[in-house]
C-alpha positions in Angstrom: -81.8 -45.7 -41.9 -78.8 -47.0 -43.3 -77.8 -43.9 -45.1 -78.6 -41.8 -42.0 -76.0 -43.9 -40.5 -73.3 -43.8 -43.1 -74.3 -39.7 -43.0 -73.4 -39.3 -39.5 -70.4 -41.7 -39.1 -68.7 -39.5 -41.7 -69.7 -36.3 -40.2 -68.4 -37.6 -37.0 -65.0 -38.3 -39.2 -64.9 -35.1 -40.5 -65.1 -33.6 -37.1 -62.5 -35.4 -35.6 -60.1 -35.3 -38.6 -60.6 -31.4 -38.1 -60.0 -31.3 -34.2 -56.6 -32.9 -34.8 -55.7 -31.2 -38.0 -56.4 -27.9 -35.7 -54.8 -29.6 -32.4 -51.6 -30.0 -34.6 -51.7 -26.6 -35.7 -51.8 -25.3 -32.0 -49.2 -27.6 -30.3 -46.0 -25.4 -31.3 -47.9 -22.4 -29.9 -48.5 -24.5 -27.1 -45.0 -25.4 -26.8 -43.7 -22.0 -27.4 -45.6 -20.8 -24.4 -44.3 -23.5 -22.3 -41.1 -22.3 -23.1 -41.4 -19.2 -22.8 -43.2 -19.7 -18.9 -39.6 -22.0 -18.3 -37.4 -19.5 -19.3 -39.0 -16.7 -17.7 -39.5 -19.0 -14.5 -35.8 -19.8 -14.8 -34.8 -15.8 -15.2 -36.9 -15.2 -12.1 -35.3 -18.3 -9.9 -31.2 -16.3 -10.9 -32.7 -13.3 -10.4 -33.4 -14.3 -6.9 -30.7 -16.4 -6.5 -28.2 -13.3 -7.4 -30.0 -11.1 -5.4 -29.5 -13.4 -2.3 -26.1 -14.2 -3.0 -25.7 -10.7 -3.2 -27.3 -9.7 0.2 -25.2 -12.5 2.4 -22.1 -10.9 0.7 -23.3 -7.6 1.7 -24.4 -8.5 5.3 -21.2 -10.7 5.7 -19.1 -7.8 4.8 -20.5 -5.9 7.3 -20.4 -8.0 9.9 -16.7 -8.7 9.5 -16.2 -4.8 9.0 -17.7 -4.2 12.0 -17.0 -6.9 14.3 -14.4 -7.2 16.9 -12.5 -9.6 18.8 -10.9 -10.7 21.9 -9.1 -13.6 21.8 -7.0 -15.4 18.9 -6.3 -19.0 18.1 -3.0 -20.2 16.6 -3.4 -22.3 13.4 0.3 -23.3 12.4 3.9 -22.2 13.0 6.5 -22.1 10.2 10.1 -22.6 11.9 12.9 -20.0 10.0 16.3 -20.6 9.2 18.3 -19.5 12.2 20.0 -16.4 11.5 20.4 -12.3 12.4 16.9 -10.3 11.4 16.4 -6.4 11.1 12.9 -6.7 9.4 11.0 -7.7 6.7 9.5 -6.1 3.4 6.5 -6.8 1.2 8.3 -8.0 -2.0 5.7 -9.5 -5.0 3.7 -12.8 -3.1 6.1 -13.1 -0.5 8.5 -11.6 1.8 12.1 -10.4 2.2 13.6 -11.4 5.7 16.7 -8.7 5.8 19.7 -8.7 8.4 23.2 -7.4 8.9 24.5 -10.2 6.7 22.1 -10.8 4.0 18.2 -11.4 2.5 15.9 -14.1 2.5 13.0 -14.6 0.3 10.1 -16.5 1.6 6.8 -17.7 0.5 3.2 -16.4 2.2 3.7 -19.4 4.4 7.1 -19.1 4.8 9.0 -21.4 2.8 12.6 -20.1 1.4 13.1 -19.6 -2.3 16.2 -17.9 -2.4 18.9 -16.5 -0.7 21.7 -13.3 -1.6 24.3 -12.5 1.3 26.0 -9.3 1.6 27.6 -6.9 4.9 26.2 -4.2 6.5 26.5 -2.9 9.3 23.0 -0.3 9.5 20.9 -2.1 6.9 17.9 -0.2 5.8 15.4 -0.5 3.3 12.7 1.6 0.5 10.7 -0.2 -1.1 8.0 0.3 -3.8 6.2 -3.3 -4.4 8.1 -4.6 -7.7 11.8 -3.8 -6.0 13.1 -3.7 -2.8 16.3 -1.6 -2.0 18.9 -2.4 1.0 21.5 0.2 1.9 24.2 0.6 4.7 23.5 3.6 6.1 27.1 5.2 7.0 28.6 2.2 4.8 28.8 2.5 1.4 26.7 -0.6 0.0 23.5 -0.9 -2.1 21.5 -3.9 -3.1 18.4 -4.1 -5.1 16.3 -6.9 -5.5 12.8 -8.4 -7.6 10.7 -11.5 -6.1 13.5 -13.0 -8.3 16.4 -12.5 -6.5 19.2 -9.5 -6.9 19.2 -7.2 -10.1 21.9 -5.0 -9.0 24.8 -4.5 -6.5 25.7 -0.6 -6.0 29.0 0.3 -4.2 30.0 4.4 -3.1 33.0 6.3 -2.3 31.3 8.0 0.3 29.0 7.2 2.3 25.6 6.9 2.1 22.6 8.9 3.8 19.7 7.6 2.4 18.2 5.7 -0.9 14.9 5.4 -2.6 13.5 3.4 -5.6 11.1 4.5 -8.2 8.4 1.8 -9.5 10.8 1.8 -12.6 13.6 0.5 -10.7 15.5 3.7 -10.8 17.9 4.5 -7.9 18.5 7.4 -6.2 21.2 7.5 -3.6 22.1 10.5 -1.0 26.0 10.4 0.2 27.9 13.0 1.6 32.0 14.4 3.0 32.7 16.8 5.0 32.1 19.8 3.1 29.1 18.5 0.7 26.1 16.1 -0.4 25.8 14.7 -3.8 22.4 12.9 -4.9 23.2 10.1 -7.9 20.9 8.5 -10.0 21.6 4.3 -11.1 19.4 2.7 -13.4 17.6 -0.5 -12.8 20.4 -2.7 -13.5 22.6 -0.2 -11.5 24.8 2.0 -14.0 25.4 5.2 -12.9 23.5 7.8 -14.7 25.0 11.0 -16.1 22.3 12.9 -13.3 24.1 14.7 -10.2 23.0 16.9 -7.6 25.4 18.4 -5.3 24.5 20.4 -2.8 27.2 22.5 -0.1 26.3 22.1 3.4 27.5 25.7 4.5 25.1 27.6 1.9 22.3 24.9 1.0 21.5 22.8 4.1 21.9 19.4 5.2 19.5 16.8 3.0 17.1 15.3 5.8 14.9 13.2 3.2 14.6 12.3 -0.6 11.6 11.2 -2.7 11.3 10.0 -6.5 8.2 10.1 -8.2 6.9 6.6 -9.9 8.3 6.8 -13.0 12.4 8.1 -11.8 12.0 11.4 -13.3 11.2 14.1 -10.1 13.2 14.3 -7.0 11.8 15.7 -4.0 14.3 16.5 -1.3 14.5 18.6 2.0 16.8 20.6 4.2 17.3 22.3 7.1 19.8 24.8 7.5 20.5 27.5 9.9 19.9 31.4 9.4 21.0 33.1 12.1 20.3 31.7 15.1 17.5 30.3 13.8 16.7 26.6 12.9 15.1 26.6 9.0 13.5 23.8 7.1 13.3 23.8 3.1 11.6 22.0 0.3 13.4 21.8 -3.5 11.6 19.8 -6.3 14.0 19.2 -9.6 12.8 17.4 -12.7 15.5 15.2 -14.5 12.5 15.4 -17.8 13.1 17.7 -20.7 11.1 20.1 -18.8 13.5 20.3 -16.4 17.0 20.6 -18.4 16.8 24.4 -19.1 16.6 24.9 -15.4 19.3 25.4 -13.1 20.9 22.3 -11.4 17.5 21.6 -12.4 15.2 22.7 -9.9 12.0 23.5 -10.7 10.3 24.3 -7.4 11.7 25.6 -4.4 9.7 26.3 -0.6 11.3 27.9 2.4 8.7 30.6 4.1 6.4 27.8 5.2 8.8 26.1 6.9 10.2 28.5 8.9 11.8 27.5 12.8 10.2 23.9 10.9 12.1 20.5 10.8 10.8 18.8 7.7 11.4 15.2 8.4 9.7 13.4 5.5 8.5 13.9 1.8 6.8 11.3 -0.4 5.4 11.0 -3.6 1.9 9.7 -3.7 1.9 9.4 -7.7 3.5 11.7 -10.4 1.3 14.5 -9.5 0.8 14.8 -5.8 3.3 14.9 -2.9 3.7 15.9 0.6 6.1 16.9 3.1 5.8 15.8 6.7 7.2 19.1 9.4 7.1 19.0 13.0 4.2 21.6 12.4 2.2 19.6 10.0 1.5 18.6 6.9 1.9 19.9 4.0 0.4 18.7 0.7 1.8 19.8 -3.2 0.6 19.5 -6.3 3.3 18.9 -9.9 0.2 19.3 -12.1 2.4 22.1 -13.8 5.8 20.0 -13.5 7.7 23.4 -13.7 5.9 25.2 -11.3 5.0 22.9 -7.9 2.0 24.1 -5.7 1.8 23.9 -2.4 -2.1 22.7 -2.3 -3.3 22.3 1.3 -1.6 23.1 4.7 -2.7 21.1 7.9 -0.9 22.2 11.6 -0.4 19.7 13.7 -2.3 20.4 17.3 0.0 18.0 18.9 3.0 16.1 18.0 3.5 14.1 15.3 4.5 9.9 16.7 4.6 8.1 13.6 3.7 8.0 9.7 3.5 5.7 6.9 2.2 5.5 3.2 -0.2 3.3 1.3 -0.8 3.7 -2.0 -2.6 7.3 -2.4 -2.8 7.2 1.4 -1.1 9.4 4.6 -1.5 7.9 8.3 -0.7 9.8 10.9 -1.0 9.2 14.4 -0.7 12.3 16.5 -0.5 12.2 20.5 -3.5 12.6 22.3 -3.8 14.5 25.7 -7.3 14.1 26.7 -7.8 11.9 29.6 -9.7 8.7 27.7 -7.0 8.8 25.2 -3.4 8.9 24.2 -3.0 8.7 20.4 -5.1 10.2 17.5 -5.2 8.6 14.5 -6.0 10.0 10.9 -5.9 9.0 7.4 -5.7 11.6 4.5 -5.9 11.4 0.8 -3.4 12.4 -1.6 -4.5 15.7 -1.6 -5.0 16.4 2.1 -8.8 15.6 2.7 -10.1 13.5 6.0 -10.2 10.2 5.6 -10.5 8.6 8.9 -10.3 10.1 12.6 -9.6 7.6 15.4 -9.0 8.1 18.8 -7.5 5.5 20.4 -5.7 4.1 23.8 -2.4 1.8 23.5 1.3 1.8 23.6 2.8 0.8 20.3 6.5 1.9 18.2 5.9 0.7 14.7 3.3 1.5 12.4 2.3 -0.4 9.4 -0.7 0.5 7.1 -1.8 -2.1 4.5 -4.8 -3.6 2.4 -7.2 -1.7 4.7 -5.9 -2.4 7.9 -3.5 -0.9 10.4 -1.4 -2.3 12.4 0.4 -0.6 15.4 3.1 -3.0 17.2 5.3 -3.4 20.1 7.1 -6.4 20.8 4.1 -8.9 22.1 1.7 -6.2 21.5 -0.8 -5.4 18.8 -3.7 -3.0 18.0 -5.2 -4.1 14.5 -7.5 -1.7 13.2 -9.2 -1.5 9.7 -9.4 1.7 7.8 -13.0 2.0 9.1 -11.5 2.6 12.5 -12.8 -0.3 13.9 -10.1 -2.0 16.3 -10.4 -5.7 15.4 -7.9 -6.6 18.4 -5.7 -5.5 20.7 -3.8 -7.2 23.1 -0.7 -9.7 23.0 -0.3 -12.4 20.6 2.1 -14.4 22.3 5.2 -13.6 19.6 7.4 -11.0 19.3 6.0 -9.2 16.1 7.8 -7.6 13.2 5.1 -7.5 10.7 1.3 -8.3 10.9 -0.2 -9.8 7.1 -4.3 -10.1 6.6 -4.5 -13.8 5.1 -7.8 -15.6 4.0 -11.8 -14.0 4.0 -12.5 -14.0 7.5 -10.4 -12.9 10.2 -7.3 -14.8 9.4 -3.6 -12.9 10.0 -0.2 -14.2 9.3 2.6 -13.1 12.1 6.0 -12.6 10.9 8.2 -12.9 13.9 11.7 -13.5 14.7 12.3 -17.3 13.9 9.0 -18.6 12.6 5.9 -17.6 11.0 2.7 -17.5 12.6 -0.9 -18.4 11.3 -3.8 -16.9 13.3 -7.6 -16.3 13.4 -9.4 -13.9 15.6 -12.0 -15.3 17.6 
């Protein structure tokens, strides 16, 4: 009986000596698997996450596309510097407040970081993001300026038409006398180049706008001129590249049939390639894809008349007046090659148009339409301030009001 005993007791050893030798074996299997089932459970639980984050940002974004507003509620006023203002251009973060006597550079909020002076006496402005020209039209003066204050001071004998600055900081300036027009060119730091175009008002036509491509080296520029009785509007591309030097007074491109009893009132270079030219027929859309041989691409009459236009980035808007009984002003945005954008009828008085960062603004005095470039009219109505420039500021509905002596912090409610 004994024996039995002792038999059994060590069987019973054996067995359990085995069950944990195996239990051992199978505990990093085990442990794998619990891994594994905590990863994957922890993939799943982002996955989700993500794709929620993902849908509120969606269905916010349409919501706030989509949604409009009647009523605004001021947030803070900025207080300005007394002092003349003309206006106010987009220059790097901030702004440049401009006047008769000089320019002001001020912060989003509107604090002042520096200021240049200077006289004029019909300050106007071109301005491409990084630089921001101001020239006396009729005077003979020319500043340029970075978010970092003045680069260069430019000063004519005769006296000047019109300016415009390339994203390289090149300078182009239009003056005329009595007999003539001559188009210089000024670098960045504003030398005079060895680049002239002079053009005789009794054969060529009297320069009604000039355009430089990007990078400084196109120059698009149009005239009207009469042949006999008649009233005649003309388009000249030149090209200051080496493509251009074996041509003469180095014009590479030259339109006058389409424009005939036309007044071409603006051109504008959307990039290095593609251009347009603005009529009081239409519109009328090039292509420099050959740079010595300009196409005209696309041709779009005008139904009614042309009220206002402005550029952003690869971007025309055009509002045309309306007729129809509901509405007085049509409203389109065009690619850089002439295709429809957006169509927008609308009802409002306005005299400035500003298109930027996917909204439109259209302003008189007190007055405001904003609009985003899905043609939804966020607000219309007055916002208690005489306006010079509209700014989108912060996620929601947030604007920034640039106006006379202060600046304005807003949200649409």
């Amino acid at each position: 009986m004994i024996e039995d005993k002792e038999i059994k007791k060590r069987e019973l050893k054996d067995r359990i000596i085995v069950t944990a030798d195996l239990d051992e074996k199978d505990a990093p299997r085990s442990r794998r698997r619990q891994n594994v089932n905590f990863f994957a459970e922890r993939g799943r639980f982002i996955l989700l996450l993500l794709a929620l984050i993902t849908a509120f940002t969606v269905i916010f974004t349409l919501i706030n596309r989509y949604k409009s507003y009647d009523k605004f509620k001021l947030k803070w006023i900025h207080e300005l510097s007394e002092g003349s203002l003309v206006g106010y251009e987009k220059l790097g973060n901030g702004f440049l407040k401009y006047s008769k006597d000089g320019a002001l550079y001020l912060k989003p909020g509107g604090k002042e970081v520096w200021i240049e002076s200077y006289e004029m006496s019909n300050p106007k402005t071109d301005n491409n993001g990084k630089y921001v020209i101001i020239f006396d039209v009729g005077g003979n003066d020319l500043e340029s300026y970075t978010k970092d204050g003045r680069v260069a001071a430019i000063g004519t004998d005769l006296p000047i038409l019109k300016a415009v600055v390339s994203k390289t900081g090149i300078i182009t300036i239009l003056v005329e006398d009595s007999n003539s027009t001559y188009i210089f060119f000024y670098n960045k730091d504003g030398e005079q180049l060895n680049i002239s175009i002079k053009s005789k008002l009794a054969g060529d036509g009297f320069p009604t706008d000039i355009a430089l491509s990007p990078d400084g080296t196109a120059l698009m520029a149009t005239f009207q001129y009469l042949k006999g009785s008649s009233m005649m509007g003309r388009v000249v591309f030149y090209d200051f590249s080496e493509i251009g030097q074996n041509m003469p007074n180095r014009v590479v491109g030259g339109f006058d049939e389409e424009f005939v009893s036309s007044m071409v009132a603006r051109v504008r270079y959307f990039d290095k390639i593609n251009s347009v030219a603005i009529a009081s027929d239409g519109l009328y859309f090039f292509s420099s894809k050959n740079v010595a041989s300009p196409k005209l691409i696309k041709t779009i009459k005008a139904e009614e008349d042309i009220e206002a236009v402005d550029f952003e980035g690869n971007k025309l808007c055009v509002v045309y007046k309306n007729t129809s009984e509901k509405f007085n002003h049509t409203l389109y945005i065009y690619s850089k090659e002439g295709d429809v954008i957006l169509k927008k009828e609308f009802l409002g008085d306005f005299s400035n148009l500003d298109m930027q960062k996917g909204y439109i603004y259209l302003t008189k005095d007190d007055k405001a339409i904003i609009m985003n470039t899905a043609g939804v009219i966020k607000y219309s109505g007055s916002l208690d301030s005489n306006i010079h420039k509209i700014v989108k500021r912060g996620l929601l509905s947030g604007f920034t009001i640039l106006g006379d002596n202060d600046f304005r912090g807003i949200v649409l409610k």
